[in-house]
C-alpha positions as CSV (number, residue, x, y, z in Angstrom):
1,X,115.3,139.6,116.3
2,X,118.3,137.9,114.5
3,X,121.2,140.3,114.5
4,X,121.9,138.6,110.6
5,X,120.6,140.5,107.6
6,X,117.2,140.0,107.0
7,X,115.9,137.2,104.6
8,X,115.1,137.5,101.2
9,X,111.7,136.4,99.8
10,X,113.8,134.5,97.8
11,X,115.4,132.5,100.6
12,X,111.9,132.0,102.4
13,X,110.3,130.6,98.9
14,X,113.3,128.2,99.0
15,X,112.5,126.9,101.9
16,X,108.8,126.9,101.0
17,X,109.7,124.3,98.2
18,X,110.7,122.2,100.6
19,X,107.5,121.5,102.2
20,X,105.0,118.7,100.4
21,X,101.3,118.7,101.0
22,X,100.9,116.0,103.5
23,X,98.3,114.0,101.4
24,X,99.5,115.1,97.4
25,X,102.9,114.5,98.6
26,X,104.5,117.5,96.5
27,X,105.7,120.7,97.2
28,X,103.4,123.7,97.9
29,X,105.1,125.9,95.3
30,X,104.7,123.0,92.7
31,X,100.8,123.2,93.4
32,X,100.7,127.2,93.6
33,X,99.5,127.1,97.2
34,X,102.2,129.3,97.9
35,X,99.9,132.6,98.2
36,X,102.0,135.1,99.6
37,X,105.2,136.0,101.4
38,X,105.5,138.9,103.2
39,X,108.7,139.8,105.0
40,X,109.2,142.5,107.9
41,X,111.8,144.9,108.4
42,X,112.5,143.5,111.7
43,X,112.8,139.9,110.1
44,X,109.4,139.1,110.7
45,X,107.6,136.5,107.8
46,X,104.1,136.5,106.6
47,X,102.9,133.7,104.6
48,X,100.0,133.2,103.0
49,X,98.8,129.5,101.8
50,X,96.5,127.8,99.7
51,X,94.0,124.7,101.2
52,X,92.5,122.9,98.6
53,X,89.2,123.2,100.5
54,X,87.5,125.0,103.8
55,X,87.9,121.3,105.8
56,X,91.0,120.7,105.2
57,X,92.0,117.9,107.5
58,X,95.7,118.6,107.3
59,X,95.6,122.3,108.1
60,X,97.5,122.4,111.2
61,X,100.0,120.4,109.8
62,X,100.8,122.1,106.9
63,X,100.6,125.5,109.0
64,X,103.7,123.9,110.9
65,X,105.4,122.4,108.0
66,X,105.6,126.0,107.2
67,X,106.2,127.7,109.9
68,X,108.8,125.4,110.7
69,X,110.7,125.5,107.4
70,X,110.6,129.0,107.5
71,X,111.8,130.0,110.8
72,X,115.0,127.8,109.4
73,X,116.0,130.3,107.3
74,X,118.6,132.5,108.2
75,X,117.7,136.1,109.8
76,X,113.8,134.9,110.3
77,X,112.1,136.2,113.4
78,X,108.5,135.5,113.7
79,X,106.8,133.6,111.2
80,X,103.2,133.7,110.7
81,X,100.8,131.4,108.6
82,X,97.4,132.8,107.0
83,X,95.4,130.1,105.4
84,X,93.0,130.3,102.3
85,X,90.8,128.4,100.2
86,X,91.3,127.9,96.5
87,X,88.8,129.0,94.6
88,X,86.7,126.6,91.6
89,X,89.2,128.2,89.1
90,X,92.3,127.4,91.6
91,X,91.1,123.6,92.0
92,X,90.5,122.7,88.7
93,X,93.9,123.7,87.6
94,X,95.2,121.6,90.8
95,X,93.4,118.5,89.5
96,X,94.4,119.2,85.7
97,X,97.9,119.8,87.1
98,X,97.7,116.4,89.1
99,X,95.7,114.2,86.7
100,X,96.3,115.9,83.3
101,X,92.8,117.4,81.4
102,X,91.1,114.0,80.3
103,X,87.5,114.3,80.4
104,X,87.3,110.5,82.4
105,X,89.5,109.2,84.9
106,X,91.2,106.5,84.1
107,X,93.0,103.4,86.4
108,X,96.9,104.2,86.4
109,X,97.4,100.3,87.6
110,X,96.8,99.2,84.5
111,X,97.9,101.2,82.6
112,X,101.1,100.5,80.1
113,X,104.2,101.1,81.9
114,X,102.8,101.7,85.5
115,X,105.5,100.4,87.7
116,X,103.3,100.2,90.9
117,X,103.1,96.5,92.5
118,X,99.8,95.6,93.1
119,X,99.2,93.2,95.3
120,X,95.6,91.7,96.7
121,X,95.4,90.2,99.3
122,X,93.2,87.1,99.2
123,X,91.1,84.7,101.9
124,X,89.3,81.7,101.7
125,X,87.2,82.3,104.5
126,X,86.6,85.0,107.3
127,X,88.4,85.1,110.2
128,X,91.8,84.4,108.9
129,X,93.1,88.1,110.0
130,X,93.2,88.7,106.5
131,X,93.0,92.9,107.1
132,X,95.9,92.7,109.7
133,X,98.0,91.1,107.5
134,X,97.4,93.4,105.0
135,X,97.7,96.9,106.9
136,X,100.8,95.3,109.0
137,X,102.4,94.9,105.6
138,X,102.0,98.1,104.5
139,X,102.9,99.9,107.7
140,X,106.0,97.9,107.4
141,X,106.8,98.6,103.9
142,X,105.6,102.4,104.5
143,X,108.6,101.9,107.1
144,X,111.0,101.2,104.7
145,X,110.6,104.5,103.0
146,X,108.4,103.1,100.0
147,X,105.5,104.8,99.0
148,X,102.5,102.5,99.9
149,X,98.9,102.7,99.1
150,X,95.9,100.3,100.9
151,X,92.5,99.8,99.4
152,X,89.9,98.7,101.5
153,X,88.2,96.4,99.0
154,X,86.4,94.4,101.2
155,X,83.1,96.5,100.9
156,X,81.1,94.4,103.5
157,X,83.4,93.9,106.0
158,X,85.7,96.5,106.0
159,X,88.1,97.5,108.9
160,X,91.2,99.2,107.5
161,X,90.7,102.7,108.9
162,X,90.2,101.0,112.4
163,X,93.9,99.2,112.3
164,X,95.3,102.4,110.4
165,X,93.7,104.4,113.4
166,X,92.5,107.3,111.6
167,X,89.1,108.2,110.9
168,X,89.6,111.3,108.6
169,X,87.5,111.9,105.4
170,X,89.2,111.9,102.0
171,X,89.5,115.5,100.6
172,X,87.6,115.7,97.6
173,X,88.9,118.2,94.7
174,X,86.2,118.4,91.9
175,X,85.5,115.1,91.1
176,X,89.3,113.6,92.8
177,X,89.3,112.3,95.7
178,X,92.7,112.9,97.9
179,X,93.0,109.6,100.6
180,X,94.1,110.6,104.1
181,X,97.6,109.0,105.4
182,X,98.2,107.6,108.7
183,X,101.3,106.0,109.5
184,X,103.1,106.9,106.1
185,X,100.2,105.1,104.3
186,X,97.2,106.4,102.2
187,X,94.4,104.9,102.3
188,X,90.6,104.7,100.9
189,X,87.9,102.6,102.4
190,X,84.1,103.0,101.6
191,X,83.8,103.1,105.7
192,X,85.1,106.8,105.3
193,X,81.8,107.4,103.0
194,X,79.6,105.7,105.4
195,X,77.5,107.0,108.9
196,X,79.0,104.8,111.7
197,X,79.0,101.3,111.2
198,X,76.3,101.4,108.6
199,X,76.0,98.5,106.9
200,X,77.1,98.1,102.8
201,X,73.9,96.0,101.2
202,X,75.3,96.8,97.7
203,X,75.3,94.0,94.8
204,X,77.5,93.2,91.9
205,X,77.5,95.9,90.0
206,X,77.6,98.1,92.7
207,X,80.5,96.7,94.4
208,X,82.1,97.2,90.6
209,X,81.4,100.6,90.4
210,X,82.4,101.9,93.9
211,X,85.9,100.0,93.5
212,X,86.6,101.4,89.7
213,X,86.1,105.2,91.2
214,X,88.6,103.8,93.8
215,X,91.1,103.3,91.4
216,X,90.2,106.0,89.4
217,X,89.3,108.9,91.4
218,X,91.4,108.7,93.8
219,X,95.0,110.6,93.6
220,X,97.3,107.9,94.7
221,X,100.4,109.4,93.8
222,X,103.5,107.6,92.1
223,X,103.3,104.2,94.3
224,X,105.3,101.9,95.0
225,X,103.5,99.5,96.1
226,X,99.4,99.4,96.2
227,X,97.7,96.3,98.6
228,X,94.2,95.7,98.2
229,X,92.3,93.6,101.0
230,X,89.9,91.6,99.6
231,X,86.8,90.1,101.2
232,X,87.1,86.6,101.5
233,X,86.1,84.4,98.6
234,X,86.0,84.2,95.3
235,X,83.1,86.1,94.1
236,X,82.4,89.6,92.4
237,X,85.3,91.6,93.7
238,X,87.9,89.5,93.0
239,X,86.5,89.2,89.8
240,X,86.2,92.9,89.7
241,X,89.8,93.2,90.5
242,X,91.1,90.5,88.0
243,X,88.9,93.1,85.5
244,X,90.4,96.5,86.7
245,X,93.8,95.3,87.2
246,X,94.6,92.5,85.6
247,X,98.2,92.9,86.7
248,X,97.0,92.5,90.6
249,X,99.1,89.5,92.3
250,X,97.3,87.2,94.6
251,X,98.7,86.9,98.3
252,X,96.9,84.1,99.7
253,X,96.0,84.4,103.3
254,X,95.5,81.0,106.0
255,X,95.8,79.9,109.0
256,X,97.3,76.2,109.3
257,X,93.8,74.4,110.0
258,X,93.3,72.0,107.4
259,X,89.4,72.8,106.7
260,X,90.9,76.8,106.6
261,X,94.0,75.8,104.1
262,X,91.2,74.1,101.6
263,X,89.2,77.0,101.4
264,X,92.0,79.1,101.0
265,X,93.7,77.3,98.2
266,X,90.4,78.0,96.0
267,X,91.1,81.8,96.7
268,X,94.2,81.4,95.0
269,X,93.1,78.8,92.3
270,X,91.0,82.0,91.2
271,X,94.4,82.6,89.1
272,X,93.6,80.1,86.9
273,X,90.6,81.8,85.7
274,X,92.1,85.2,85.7
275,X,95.3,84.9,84.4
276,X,96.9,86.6,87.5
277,X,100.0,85.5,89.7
278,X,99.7,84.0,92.9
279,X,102.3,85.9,94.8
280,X,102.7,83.8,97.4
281,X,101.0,82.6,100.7
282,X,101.1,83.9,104.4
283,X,100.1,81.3,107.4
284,X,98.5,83.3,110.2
285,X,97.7,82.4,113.6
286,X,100.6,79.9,113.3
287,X,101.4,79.1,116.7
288,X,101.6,80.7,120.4
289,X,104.6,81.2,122.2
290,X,104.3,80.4,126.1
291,X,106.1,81.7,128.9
292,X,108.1,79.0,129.6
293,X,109.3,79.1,125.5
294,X,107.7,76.6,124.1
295,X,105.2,76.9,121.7
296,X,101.4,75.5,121.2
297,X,99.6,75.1,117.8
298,X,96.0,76.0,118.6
299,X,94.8,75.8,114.8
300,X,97.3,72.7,113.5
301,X,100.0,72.8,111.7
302,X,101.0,72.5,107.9
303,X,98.7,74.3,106.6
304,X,100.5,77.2,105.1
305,X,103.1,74.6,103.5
306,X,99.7,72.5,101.8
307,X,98.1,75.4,100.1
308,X,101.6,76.9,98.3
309,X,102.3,73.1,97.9
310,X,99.0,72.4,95.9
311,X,98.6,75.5,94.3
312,X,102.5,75.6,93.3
313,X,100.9,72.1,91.2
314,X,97.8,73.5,90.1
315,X,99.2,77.3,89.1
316,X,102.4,75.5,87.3
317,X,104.5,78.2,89.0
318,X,106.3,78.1,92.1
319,X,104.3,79.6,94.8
320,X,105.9,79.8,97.8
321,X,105.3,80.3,101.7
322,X,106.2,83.8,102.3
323,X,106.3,83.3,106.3
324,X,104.1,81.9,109.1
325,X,103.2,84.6,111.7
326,X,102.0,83.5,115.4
327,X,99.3,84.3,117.3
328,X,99.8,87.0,119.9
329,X,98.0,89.6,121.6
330,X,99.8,92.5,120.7
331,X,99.0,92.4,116.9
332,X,95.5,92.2,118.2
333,X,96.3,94.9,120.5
334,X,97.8,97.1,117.6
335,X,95.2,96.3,115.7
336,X,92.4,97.7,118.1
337,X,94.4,100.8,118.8
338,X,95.0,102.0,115.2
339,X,99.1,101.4,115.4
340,X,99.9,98.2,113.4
341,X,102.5,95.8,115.4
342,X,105.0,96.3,113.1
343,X,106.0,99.9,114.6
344,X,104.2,99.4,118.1
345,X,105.9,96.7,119.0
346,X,108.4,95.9,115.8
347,X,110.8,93.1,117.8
348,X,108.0,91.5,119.0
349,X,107.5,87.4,117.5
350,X,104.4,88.7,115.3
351,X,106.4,92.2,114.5
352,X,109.4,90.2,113.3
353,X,107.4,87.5,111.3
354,X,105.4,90.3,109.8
355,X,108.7,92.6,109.1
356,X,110.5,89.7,107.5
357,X,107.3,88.6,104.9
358,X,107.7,92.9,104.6
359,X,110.9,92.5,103.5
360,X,110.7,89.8,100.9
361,X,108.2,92.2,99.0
362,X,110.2,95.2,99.3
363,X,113.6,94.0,97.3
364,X,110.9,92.9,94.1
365,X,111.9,96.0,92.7
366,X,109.0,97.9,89.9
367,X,109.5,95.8,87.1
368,X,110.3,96.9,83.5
369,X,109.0,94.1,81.6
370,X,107.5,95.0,77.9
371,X,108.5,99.1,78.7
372,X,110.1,101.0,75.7
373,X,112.8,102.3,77.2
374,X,113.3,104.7,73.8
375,X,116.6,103.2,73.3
376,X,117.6,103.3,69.7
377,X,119.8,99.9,69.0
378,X,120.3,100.5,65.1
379,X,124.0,100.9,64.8
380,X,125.1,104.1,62.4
């Protein structure tokens, strides 16, 4: 027992405000899952807390969030954590306290005045390591203390919870959906809604459907940043996207093969149907760095340097070659385990290439452009 006096509720409730839900990413007092507090005469605390439902993924973590920010406080002995579950009447004021009381969801990313960067990432063709590219990215920006957001868009093919090495469910309250986070990034990918590797036979509308409740449904917080892997192509989900989000940037995705580079520049040509910006582009699987230090070009070379070349002329924009990132075994490596290169092994040639390309997206800071800012400019 502390020989100090012993804490207030006060103090404790303090300290409770302190402590976000690990997938809402705001206090536990802000979202009333503050229960109880209870406080012994010998210094001992009680606290009671609020899941939003029975499964809660992140129970033991929030049970140590407390109990740590608790036992903080000065004159705290023991501290003990009693979980509950909301009740119907307890959720619905959650999600009307997280997503207002409109009778349909709506998609924040397009809305007036959302300052979230959205940014899909676009292939050609297969193979491309279109999906490491995409969750090394946002690991890395994740890493930089933004507040990042990946959708698994590519429906038939999708691998994102693999590379993010998580396989928890999303947390459904009513009719939101809360994505898991794994490496400071949340996350939603129709393989969390799926037995095993069943296979997706969906068409068109479908695939339209499933990625509008993505955007919709799902709580994504105030992002920063939001990447969506695409499947490769051109066909109904990028067309989707260009739909939902019309403010979505295209980062073009290719290795330097030639037949690879024209097959990716139509991926990006897309922007002249949609109206959208092509970012930039990213050539992967640039080279391979041997022991001895020099370096051999398995797939070519150029071919990065072609496609934001060409589409630079057909866009009428400068487009630009964000970075060229080699071919090594660790980002395969990362990617198998569920820890992205970018923290496993941050220094390494594919780390660095990938940290830099990071970088360059981070300092576009959320734009402004066509926001009232409620300034009044008439001069009394």
């Amino acid at each position: 027992m502390s020989s100090t006096a012993t804490p207030t509720e006060s103090a404790v409730r303090s300290a409770l405000s302190r402590v976000s839900d690990p997938e809402l990413g705001k206090p536990l007092t802000e979202l009333d899952m503050v229960k109880s507090v209870s406080i012994g005469q010998d210094g001992s605390v009680d606290v009671g807390v609020y899941l939003t439902t029975s499964g809660c993924p992140m129970r033991t973590e929030i049970s140590d969030r407390v109990r740590t920010a608790v036992a903080d406080v000065p004159g705290v002995g023991e501290v003990r954590v009693e979980l509950d579950v909301m009740d119907d009447e307890q959720r619905t004021a959650l999600r009307k306290k997280l997503r207002g009381d409109r009778a349909e969801p709506e998609i924040p990313f397009s809305k007036p005045g959302n300052m979230t960067r959205v940014y899909a990432i676009a292939s050609g063709k297969g193979g491309v390591g279109k999906s490491s590219i995409t969750v090394n990215l946002a690991a890395a920006l994740a890493d930089r203390g933004l507040s990042v957001g990946v959708l698994d868009a590519d429906i038939y093919g999708h691998s994102v919870p693999r590379m993010l090495g998580s396989e928890t469910k999303p947390t459904q309250v009513e009719q939101m959906i809360v994505p898991p986070v794994s490496h400071g990034v949340k996350f939603i990918s129709i393989g969390q809604f799926t037995d095993g590797n069943t296979p997706v036979t969906w068409r068109g509308p479908m695939l339209h459907r499933a990625l509008q409740q993505f955007l919709a449904d799902v709580y994504w917080g105030d992002l920063d940043v939001l990447l969506l892997d695409l499947p490769p192509g051109t066909g109904d989900v990028a067309i989707s996207i260009a739909q939902l989000i019309p403010g979505a940037e295209i980062l073009v995705v290719t290795t330097p093969q030639q037949a690879a580079a024209e097959v990716a520049e139509r991926a990006g040509a897309i922007a002249l149907q949609t109206r959208q910006k092509v970012l930039g582009v990213v050539e992967n699987m640039s080279w391979m760095e041997l022991p001895d230090g020099s370096r051999m070009e398995p797939f070519g070379s150029g071919g990065g340097q072609r496609v934001a070349e060409r589409l630079t002329r057909a866009v009428g924009a400068e487009v630009e070659l964000l970075g060229q990132v080699p071919l090594e075994q660790a980002l395969r490596e990362g990617g198998d385990a569920g820890t992205p290169v970018v923290l496993a092994a941050p220094d390494s040639p594919a780390g660095s290439a990938l940290r830099a390309i990071a970088d360059r997206l981070a300092v576009r800071r959320r734009g402004l452009a066509g926001m009232s800012l409620g300034i009044d400019t008439t001069r009394h």
